[in-house]
C-alpha positions as CSV (number, residue, x, y, z in Angstrom):
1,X,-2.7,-16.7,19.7
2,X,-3.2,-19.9,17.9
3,X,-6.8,-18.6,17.1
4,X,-5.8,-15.5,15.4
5,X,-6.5,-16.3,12.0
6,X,-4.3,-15.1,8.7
7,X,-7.1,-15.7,6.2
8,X,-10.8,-15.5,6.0
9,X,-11.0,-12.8,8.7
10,X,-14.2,-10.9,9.3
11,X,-12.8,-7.7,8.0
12,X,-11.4,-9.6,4.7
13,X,-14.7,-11.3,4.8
14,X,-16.5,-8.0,4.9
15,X,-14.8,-6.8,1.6
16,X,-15.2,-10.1,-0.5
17,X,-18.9,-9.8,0.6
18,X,-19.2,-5.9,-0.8
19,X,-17.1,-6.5,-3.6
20,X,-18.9,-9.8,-4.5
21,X,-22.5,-7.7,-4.5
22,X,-21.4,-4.8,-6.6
23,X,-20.5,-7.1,-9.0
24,X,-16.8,-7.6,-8.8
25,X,-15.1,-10.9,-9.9
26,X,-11.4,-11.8,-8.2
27,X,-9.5,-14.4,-6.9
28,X,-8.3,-15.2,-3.1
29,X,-4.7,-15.3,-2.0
30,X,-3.1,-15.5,-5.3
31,X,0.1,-17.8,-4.8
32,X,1.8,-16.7,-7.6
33,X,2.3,-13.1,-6.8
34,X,4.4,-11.5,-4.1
35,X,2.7,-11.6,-0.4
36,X,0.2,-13.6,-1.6
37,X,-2.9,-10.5,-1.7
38,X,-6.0,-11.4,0.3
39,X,-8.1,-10.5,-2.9
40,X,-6.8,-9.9,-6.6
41,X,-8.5,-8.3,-9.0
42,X,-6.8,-9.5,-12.1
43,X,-8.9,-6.6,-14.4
44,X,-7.5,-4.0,-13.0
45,X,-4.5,-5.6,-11.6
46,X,-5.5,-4.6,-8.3
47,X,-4.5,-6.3,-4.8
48,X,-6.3,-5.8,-2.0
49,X,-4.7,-6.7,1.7
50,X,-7.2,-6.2,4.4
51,X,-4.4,-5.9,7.6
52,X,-4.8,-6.5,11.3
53,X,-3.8,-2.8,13.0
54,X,-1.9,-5.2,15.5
55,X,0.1,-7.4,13.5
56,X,1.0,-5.0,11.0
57,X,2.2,-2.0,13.7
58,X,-0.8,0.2,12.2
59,X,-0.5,3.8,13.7
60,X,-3.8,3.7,15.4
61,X,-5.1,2.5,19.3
62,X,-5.2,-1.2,18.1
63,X,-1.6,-0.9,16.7
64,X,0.2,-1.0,19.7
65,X,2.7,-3.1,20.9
66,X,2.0,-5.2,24.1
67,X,3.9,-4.1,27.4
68,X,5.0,-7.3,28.3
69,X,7.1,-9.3,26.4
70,X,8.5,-6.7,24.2
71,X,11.7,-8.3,22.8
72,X,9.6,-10.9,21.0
73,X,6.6,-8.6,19.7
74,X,9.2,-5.9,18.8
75,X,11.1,-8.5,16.6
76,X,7.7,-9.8,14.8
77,X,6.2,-7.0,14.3
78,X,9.7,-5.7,12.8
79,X,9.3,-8.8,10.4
80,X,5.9,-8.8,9.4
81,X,6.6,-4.9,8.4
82,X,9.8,-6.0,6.7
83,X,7.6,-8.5,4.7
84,X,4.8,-6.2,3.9
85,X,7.4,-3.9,2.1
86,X,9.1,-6.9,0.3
87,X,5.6,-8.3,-0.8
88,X,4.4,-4.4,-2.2
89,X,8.0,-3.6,-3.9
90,X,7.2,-7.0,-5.4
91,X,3.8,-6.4,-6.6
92,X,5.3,-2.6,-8.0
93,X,7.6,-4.1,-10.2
94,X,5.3,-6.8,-11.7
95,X,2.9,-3.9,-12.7
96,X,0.4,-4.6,-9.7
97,X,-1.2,-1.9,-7.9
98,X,-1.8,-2.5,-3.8
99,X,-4.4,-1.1,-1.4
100,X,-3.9,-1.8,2.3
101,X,-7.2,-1.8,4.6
102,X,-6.8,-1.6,7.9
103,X,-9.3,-3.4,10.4
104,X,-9.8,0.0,12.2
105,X,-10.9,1.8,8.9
106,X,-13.9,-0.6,8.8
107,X,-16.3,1.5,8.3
108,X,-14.4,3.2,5.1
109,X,-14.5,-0.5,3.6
110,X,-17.8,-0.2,1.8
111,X,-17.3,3.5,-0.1
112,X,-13.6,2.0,-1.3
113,X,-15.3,-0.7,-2.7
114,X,-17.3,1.0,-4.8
115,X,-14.6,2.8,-6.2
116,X,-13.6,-0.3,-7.0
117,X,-16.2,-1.2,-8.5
118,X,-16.8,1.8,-10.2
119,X,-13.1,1.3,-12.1
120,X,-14.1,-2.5,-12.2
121,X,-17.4,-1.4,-14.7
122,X,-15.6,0.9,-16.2
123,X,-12.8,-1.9,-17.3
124,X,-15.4,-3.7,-18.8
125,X,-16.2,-1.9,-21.4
């Protein structure tokens, strides 16, 4: 577990990478604002969080708990949920808008960054 890593992932690294080529400018794990966003868009006010389905109790075939052990992953997951909630109310009431991605919704990653983008253009202007 040690190796699991919270930043830099290859999914997060996937979306900086598709976001970077359409043209987008933002900013990496923003410790000012509430749950600390994997990327913020400051322009559109947009964070992006790019979730593991496992840590983060996803309802998909990676999101499920572990048979053993299941006091302990019960409780984390329970926290990590808990947190997630706390860190988008937070981000709400500062006038920030959240996207989650979810690792097993990797292929969706490129058309919802060109959304992005496309709002991201349009801003400029």
């Amino acid at each position: 577990m040690a190796r699991v890593r919270s930043r830099d992932t290859r999914p997060e690294k996937l979306v900086r990478s598709i976001l970077s080529n359409l043209g987008v400018r933002y900013r990496l794990h923003r410790k000012e604002l509430p749950g600390r966003p994997d990327i913020y868009i400051s322009r559109l006010r947009l964070a992006v969080f790019v979730n593991g389905c496992f840590w983060h109790n996803h309802d998909c075939a990676r999101g499920r708990k572990p048979k053993t052990n299941v006091k302990f992953w019960h409780k984390k997951i329970r926290r990590n949920r808990a947190r997630d909630r706390k860190a988008l109310e937070g981000l709400r009431s500062i006038g920030v808008t959240a996207v989650t991605l979810w690792t097993c919704e990797y292929p969706k990653f490129e058309p919802l960054c060109r959304r992005i983008a496309r709002h991201y253009m349009r801003a400029l202007r």
